[in-house]
C-alpha positions in Angstrom: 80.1 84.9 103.0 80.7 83.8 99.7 79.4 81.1 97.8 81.7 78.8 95.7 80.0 78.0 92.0 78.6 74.5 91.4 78.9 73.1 88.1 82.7 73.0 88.3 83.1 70.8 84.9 81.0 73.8 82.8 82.7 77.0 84.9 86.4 75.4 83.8 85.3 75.3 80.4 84.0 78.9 80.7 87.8 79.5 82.3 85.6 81.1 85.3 87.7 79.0 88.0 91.1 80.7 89.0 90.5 83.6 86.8 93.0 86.5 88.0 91.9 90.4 87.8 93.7 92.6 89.7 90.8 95.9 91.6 90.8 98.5 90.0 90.7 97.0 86.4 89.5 98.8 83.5 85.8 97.3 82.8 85.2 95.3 79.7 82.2 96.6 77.6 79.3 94.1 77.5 75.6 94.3 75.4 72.3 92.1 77.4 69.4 91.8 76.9 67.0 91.8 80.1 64.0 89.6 80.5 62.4 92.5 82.3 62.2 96.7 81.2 60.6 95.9 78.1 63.5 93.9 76.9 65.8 97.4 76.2 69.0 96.3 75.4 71.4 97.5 78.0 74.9 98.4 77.1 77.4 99.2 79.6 79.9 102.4 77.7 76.9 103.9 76.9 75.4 104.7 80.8 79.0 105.0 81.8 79.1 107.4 78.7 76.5 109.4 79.9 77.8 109.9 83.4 75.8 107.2 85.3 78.1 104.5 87.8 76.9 101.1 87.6 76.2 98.6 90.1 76.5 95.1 88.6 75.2 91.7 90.3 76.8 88.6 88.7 74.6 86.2 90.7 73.0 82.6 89.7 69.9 81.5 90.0 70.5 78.5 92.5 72.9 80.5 94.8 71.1 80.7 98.1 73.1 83.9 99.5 72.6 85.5 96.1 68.7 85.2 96.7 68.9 86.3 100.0 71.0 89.4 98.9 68.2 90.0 96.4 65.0 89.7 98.5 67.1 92.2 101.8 66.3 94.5 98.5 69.7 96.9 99.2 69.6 97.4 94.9 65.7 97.6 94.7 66.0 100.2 97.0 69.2 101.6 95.9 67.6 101.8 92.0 64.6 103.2 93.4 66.1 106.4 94.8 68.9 107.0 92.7 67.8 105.3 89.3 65.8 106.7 86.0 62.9 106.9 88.1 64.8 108.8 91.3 67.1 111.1 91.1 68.6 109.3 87.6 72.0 109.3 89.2 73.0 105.4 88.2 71.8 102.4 86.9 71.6 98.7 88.2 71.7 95.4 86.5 71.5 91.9 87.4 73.5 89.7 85.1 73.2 85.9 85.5 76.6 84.3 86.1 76.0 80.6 84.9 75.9 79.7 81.3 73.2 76.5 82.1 70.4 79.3 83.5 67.4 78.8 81.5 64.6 81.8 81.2 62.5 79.3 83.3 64.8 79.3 86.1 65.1 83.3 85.8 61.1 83.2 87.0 61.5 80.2 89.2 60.7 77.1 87.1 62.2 74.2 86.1 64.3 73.7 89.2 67.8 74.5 90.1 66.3 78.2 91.2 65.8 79.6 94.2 62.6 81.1 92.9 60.9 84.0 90.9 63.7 86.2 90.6 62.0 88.5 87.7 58.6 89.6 90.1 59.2 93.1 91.9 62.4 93.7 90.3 62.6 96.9 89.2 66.2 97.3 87.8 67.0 94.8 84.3 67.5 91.2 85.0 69.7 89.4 82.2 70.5 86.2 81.4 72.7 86.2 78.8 73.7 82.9 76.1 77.5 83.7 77.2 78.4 84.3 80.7 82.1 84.2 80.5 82.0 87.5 78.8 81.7 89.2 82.0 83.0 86.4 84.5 86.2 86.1 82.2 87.2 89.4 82.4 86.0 91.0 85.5 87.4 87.7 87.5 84.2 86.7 88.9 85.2 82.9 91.1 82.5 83.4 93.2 78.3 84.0 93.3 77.6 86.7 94.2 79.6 88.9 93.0 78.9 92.7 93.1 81.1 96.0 91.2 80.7 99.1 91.4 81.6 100.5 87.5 82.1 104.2 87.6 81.8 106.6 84.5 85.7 106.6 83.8 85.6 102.6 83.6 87.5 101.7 86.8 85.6 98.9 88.5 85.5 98.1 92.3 84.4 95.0 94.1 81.9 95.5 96.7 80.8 93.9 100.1 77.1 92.5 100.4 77.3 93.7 103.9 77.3 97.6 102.5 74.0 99.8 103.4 72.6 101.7 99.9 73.9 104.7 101.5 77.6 103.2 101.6 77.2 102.1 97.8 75.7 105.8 97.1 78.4 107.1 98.7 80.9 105.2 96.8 79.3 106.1 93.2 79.0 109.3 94.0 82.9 109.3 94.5 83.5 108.7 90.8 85.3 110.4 88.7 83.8 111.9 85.5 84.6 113.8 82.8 83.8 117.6 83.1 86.3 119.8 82.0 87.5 119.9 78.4 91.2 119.2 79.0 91.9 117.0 81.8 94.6 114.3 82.3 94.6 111.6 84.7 96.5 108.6 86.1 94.1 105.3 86.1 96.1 103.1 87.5 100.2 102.3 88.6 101.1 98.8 86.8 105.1 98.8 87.4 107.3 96.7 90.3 105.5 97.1 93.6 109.4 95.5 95.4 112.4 97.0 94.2 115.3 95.2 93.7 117.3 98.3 93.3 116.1 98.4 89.6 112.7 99.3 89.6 110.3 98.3 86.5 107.9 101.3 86.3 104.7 101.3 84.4 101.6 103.4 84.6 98.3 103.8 82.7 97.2 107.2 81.7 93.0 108.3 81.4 92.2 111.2 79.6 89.2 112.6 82.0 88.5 115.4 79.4 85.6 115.5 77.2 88.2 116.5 74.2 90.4 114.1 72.7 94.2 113.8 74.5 96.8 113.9 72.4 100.0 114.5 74.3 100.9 114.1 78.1 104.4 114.4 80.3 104.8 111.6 82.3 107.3 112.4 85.7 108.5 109.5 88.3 109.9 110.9 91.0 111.2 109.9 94.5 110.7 112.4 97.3 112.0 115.2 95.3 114.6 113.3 93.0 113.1 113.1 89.3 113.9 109.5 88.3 112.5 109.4 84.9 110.3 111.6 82.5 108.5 110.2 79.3 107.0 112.4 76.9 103.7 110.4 75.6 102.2 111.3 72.3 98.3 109.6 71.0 95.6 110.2 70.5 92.6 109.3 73.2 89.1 109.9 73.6 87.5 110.6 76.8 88.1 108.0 79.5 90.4 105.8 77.3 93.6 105.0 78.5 97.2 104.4 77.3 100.2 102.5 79.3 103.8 104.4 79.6 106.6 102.1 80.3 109.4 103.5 82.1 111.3 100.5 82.0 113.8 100.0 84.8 114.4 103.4 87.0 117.1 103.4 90.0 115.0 103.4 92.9 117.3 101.7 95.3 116.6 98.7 97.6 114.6 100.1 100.1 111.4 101.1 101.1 109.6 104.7 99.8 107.1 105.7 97.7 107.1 106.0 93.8 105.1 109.4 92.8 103.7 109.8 88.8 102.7 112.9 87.8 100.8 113.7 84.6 100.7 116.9 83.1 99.4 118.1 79.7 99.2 122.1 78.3 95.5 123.8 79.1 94.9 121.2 82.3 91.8 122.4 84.0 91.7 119.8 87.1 95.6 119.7 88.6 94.3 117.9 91.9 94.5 114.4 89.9 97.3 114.8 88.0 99.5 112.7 91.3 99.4 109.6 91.9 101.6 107.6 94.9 102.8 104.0 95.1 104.1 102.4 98.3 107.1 100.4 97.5 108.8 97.8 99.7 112.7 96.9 99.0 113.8 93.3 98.8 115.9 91.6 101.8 118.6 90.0 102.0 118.3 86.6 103.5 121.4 84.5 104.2 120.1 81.1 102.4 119.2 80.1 99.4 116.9 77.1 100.0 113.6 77.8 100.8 109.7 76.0 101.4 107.1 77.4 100.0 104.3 76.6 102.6 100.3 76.3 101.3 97.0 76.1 103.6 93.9 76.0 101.1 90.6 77.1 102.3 87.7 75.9 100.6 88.0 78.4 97.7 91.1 77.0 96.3 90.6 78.2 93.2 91.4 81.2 93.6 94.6 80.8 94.7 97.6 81.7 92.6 101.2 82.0 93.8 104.0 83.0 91.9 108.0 83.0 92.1 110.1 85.0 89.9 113.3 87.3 89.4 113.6 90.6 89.2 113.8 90.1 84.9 110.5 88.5 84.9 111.4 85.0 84.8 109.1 82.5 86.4 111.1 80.2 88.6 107.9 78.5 90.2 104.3 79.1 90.1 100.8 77.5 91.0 97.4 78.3 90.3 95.0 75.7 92.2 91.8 74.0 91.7 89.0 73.4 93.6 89.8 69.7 94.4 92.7 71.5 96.4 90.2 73.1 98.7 91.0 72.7 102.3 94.1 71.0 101.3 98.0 71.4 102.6 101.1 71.7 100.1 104.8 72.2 100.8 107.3 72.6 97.8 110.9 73.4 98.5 113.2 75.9 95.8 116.5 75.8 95.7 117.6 79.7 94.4 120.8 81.5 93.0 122.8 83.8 95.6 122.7 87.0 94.8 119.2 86.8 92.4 116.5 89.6 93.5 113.0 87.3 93.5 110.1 88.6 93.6 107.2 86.6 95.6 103.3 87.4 94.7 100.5 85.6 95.7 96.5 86.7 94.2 93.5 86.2 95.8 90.5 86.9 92.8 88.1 87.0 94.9 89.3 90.0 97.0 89.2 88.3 100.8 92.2 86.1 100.8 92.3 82.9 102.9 89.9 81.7 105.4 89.5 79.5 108.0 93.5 80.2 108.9 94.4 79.3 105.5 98.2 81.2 104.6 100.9 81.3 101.7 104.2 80.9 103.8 108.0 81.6 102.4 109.9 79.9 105.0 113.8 79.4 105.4 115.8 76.2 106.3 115.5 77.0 109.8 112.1 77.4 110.0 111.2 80.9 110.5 108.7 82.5 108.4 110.3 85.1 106.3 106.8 86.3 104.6 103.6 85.1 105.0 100.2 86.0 102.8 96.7 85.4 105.2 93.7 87.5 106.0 92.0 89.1 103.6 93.9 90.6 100.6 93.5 90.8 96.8 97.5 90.7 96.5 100.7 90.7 98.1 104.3 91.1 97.3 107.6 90.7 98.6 111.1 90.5 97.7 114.2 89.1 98.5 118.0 88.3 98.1 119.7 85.4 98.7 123.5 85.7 100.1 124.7 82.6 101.1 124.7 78.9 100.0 123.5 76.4 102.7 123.5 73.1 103.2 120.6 71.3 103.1 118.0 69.1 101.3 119.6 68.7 97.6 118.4 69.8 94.4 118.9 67.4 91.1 121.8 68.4 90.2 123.2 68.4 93.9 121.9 65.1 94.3 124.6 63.8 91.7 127.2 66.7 92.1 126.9 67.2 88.1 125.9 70.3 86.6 124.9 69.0 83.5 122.1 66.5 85.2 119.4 68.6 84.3 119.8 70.0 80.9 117.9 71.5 77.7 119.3 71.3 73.9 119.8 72.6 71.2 119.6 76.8 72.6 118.4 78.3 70.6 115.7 75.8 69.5 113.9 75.6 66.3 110.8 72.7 66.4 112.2 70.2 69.2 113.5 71.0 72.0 115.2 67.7 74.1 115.8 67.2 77.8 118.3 65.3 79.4 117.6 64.9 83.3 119.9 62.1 86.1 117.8 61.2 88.9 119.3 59.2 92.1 115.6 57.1 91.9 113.1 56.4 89.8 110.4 59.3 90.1 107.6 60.7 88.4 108.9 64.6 87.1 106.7 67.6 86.0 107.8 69.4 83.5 106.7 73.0 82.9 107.6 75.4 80.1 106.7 79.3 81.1 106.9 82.4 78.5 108.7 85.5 79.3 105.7 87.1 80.2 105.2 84.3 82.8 102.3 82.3 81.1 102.4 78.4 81.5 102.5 77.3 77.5 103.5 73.5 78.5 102.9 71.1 81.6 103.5 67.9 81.6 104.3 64.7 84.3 106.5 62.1 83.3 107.9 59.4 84.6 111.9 58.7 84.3 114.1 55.5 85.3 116.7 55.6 88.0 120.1 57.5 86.1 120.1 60.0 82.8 116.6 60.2 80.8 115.8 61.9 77.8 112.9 63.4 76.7 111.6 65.5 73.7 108.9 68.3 73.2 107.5 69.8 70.3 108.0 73.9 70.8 107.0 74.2 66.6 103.8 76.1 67.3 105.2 78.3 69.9 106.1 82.1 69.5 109.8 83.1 68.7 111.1 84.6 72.6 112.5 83.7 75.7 110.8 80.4 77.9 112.0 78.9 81.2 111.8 74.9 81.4 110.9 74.3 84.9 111.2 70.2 86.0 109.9 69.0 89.8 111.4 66.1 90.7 111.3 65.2 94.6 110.2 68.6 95.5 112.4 70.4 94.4 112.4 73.4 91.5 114.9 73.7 88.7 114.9 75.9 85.9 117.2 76.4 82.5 116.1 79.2 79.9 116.2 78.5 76.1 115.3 80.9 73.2 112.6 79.4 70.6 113.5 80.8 67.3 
């Protein structure tokens, strides 16, 4: 069971809340400090440089599960066999997730502890000045927290419930660097719902101990070669480099996306494949829909996302916790004909509890998709084909196409707003980038008829943004171009 992090007002700060890693990341580098092992600084590359997985705790001092994961001893025990002074296979390390843990607290003074977490321990206990250098980029929403880091730097969340011979089991599964030429793909980053186009991206490792300078990169389906790129660099062993297909005719329907990696002199051909399962969109005959939310109490993290097939944001949410155990319905009102893309991330790994769920539903009530259980993502994709009656959108609301409107495209410094609502109503505004980043959110509050309103785009990048308002529910959207 996890344990949601107290000290909400300092973990938003440290950007812990909400943070969004997908498993199977590539594993930041980090440098502690322990309190224990003499005070040897420990450095993360350089075990994972000389072969050893690492099983890392993020854990807080006051966090009663993390204390009772730490006294069952599974990481004593596990160090004790298969660390420096065992069989030297991997390392352990306790690194303490809240930036207000004292050193006191780390041997069970001062309070807010659950006691003398230092005594017995045999594996390096840190407590480092900064925190959100690990919880930041590793995703960490929740104490505690375990990874597994292997040699080649992919991480993997871990259940508490796991025996030391299941975590063995899964270091010893690692991959690492033996041969002197040996290519590798790390990890598939491209469209997981095709839309007929599909955007294809994949991140290469070199697992040789000699540096990789070229690589041919293959996407096939079944037998059918859809694209090739020919990758050129330069990378030393275990670093990585993204190839970008861009958009390859997969067809709408379901199959299975296969990258091969080659380079000349490869001594280790069993990894060169790697196979992604790929669902095609549907076709639904509407195109008004209700986006459907049941919180559990780990709300934050929660993030749900609608977008095209181009990337553009049509509606997103990433929750708090003060919308734990809370219930949301938003309705969208879509183009026919438009291939969206639906995606909704659970940080943490386990998705929602207590019969918590991320619904797309359709006017007539039936769920067309629905995200529960446990899950670190899922997809889907769809096509709407028909207009429907139905609940009305702002512009529907005054038959005008021109109620909701942005000016002057392209924009320099100022970009205006011109919005005619039926009632007086208080109307979020949202700005997204291309690459689907909120830049801008704001809630005003407009009269009865046309409104203007201004916003000052002068310190944004030159590119392609969306300007999303929510009036009454409902989602509308008009791209501009900031020059």
């Amino acid at each position: 069971m996890k344990k949601s992090l107290l000290f909400l007002s300092f973990l938003a700060t440290a950007g812990l809340a909400g943070a969004q890693v997908v498993e199977g990341f590539y594993a930041t580098d980090f440098t502690v400090t322990p309190l224990n092992n003499g005070q040897v600084p420990f450095n993360l590359y350089t075990e994972l440089n000389a072969g050893k997985p690492v099983i890392l705790d993020v854990s807080a001092t006051w966090c009663g599960p993390c204390w009772n994961y730490h006294n069952n001893g599974p990481l004593k025990n596990l160090y004790n066999q298969y660390g420096p002074n065992g069989t030297d296979e991997l390392r352990v390390i306790y690194y303490e997730g809240d930036g207000q843990t004292g050193d006191q607290q780390m041997s069970g003074l001062g309070g807010n502890t659950q006691g003398d977490w230092l005594a017995g321990t045999p594996y390096p206990m840190a407590n480092p000045s900064n925190p959100s250098a690990v919880n930041n980029p590793y995703g960490v929403a929740a104490f505690p927290t375990l990874f597994l880091i292997c040699p080649n730097r992919k991480v993997e969340k871990f259940s508490q419930s796991l025996t030391v011979a299941q975590i063995y089991q899964k270091a010893q599964a690692c991959p690492v660097a033996t041969q002197s030429v040996d290519v590798t793909n790390f990890a598939y980053k491209g469209d997981k719902i095709s839309c007929g186009d599909l955007n294809t991206k994949v991140t290469i490792q070199n697992l040789g101990t000699t540096n990789l300078t070229s690589a041919t990169v293959t996407a096939k389906k079944g037998a059918t070669v859809l694209g090739t790129e020919n990758w050129t660099g330069n990378l030393a062993t275990y670093a990585v480099a993204d190839v970008d297909f861009g958009p390859l005719n997969f067809g709408i329907a379901n199959g299975t996306i296969t990258i091969e990696t080659t380079t000349s002199g490869d001594a280790a051909a069993g990894n060169n494949s790697l196979n992604q399962a790929i669902v095609g969109a549907e076709d639904q005959n509407d195109d008004k829909f209700d986006i459907n939310v049941k919180l559990d109490a780990y709300a934050n993290e929660v993030f749900v996302r609608l977008y095209t097939s181009s990337g553009t944001t049509v509606w997103q949410k990433q929750y708090t916790s003060s919308d734990n155990n809370d219930t949301y319905n938003y309705k969208v009102d879509l183009d026919v004909d438009q291939c969206y893309y639906f995606k909704v991330t659970d940080s943490y790994g386990d998705g929602l509890l207590s019969g918590g769920y991320v619904r797309l539903t359709n006017q007539a009530g039936t769920h067309i998709f629905t995200a529960n259980g446990s899950y670190s993502e899922k997809n889907y994709g769809f096509t709407p084909r028909a207009e429907t009656a139905g609940w009305a959108s702002v512009e529907e609301a005054i038959d005008n196409d021109a109620a909701f409107m942005v000016y002057p495209n392209p924009a320099n410094d100022v970009l205006n707003t011109s919005v005619t609502l039926t009632a007086a109503e208080k109307v979020n505004f949202r700005m997204v980038n291309a690459q689907g980043q909120v830049v801008m959110n704001q809630l005003v509050a407009l009269n009865e008829g046309t409104s203007t309103h201004s916003f000052d785009i002068s310190s944004f990048a030159a590119g392609i943004y969306t300007m999303q308002i929510t009036a009454n529910g409902v989602v509308t959207s008009k791209v501009f171009i900031k020059q």
